[in-house]
C-alpha positions as a Python dict, from the first residue, in 0.01 Angstrom:
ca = {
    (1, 'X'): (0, 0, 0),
    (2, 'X'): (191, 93, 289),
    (3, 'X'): (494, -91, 195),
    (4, 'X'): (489, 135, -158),
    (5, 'X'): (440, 431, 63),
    (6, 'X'): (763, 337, 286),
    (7, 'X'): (957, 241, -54),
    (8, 'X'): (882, 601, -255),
    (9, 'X'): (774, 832, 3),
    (10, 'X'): (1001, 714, 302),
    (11, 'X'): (653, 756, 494),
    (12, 'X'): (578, 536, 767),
    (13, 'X'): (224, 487, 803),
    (14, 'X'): (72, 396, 1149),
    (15, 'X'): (-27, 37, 1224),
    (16, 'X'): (-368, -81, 1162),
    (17, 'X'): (-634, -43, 1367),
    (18, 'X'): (-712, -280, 1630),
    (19, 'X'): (-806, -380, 1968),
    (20, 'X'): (-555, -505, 2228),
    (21, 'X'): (-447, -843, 2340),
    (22, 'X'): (-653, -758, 2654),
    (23, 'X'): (-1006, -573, 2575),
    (24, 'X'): (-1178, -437, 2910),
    (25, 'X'): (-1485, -598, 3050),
    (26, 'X'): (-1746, -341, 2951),
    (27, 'X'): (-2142, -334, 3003),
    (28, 'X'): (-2296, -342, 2715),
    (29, 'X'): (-2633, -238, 2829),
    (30, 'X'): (-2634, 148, 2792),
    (31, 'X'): (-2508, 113, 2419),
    (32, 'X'): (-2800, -183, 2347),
    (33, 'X'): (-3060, -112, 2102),
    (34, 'X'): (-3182, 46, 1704),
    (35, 'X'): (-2966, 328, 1548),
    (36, 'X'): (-3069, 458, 1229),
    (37, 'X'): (-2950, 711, 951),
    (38, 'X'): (-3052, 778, 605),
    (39, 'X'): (-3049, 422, 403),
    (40, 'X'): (-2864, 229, 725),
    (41, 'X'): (-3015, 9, 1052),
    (42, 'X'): (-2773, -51, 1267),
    (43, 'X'): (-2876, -292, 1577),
    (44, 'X'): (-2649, -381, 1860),
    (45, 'X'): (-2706, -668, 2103),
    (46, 'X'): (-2575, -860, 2356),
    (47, 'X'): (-2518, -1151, 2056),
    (48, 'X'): (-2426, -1523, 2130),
    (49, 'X'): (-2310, -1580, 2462),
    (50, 'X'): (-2328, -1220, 2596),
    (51, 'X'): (-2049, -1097, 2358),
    (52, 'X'): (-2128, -778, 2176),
    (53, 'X'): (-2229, -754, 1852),
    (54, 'X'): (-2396, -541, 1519),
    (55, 'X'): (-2598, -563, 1267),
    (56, 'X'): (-2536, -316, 984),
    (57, 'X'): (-2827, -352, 750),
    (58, 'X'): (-2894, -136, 461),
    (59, 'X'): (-3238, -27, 395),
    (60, 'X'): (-3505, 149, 221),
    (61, 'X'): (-3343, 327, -140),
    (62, 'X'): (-3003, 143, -20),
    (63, 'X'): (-3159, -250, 32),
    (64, 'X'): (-3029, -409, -249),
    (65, 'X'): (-2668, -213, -160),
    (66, 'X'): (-2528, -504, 1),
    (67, 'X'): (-2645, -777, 236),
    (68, 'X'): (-2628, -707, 613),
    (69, 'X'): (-2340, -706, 817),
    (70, 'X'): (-2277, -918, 1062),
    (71, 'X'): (-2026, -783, 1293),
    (72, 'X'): (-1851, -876, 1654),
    (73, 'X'): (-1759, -583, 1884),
    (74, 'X'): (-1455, -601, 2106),
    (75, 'X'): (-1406, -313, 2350),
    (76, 'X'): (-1148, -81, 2362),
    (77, 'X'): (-1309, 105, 2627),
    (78, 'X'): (-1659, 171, 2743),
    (79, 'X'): (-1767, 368, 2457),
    (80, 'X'): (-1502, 239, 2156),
    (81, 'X'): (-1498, -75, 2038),
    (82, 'X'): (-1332, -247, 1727),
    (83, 'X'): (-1569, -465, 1486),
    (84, 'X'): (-1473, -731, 1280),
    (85, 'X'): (-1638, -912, 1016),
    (86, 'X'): (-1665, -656, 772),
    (87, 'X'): (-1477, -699, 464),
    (88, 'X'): (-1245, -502, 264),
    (89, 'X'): (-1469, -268, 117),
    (90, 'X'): (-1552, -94, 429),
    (91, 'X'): (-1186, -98, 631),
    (92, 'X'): (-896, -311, 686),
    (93, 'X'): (-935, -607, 951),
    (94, 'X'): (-1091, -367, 1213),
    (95, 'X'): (-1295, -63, 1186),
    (96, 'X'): (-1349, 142, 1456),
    (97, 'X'): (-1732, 207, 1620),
    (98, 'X'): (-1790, 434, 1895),
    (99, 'X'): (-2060, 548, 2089),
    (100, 'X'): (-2148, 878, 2205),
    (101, 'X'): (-2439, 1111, 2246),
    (102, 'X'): (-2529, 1416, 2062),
    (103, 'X'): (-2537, 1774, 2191),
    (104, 'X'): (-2925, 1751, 2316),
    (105, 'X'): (-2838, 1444, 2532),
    (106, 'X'): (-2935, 1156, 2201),
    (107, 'X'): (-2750, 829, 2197),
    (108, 'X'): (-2578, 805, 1863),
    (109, 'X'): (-2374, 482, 1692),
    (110, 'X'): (-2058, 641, 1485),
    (111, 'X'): (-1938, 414, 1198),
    (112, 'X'): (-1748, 525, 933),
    (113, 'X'): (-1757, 898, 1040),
    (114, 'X'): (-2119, 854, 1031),
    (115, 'X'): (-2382, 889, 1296),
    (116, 'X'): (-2670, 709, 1357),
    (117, 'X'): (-2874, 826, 1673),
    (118, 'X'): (-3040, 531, 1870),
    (119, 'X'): (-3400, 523, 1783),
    (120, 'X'): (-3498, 286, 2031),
    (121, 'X'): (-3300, 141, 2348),
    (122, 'X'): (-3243, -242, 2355),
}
């Protein structure tokens, strides 16, 4: 797509989303624990070997919507990180997660322009 966009529109899109060569060491354990939104789980843990890592996991009216996602986290900073793993339906080879916390002081989970405030801490 973005070479037909170049071609007729003379646009130049910008690259693709991704982390650097270098991520940051980042501590993990604020951002650890249960997220959840209408239909969606999303769990993040220290994974295999202390790397971090979600689960996206539909649920309830959504179950059968896909199977869950398995996905690794690799920092950009302390509160962005880019996941892999997920496929082509829902981004290109990275997609972007960040954490942040609501107005009243909530830790949320942002994934696709959606938030999912933390429900319970690691």
């Amino acid at each position: 797509m973005r070479g037909l966009i170049a071609d007729l529109a003379e646009v130049r899109t910008p690259p693709s989303f991704a982390p650097a060569a270098h991520p940051p060491t980042v501590d993990m354990t604020p951002l650890l624990g249960t997220y959840r939104r209408e239909g969606v789980v999303i769990t993040v843990t220290s994974g295999s070997g202390g790397s971090p890592h979600l689960r996206y996991e539909f649920v309830d009216g959504m179950r059968d919507f896909s199977p869950p996602l398995e996905l690794d986290l690799t920092p950009l900073s302390a509160t962005v990180f880019a996941a892999t793993g997920a496929g082509p339906s829902f981004s290109d080879d990275w997609m972007p997660v960040v954490f942040a916390a609501l107005v009243d002081g909530t830790p949320c989970c942002y994934i696709g322009m959606r938030c999912a405030p933390r429900t319970s801490p690691h």
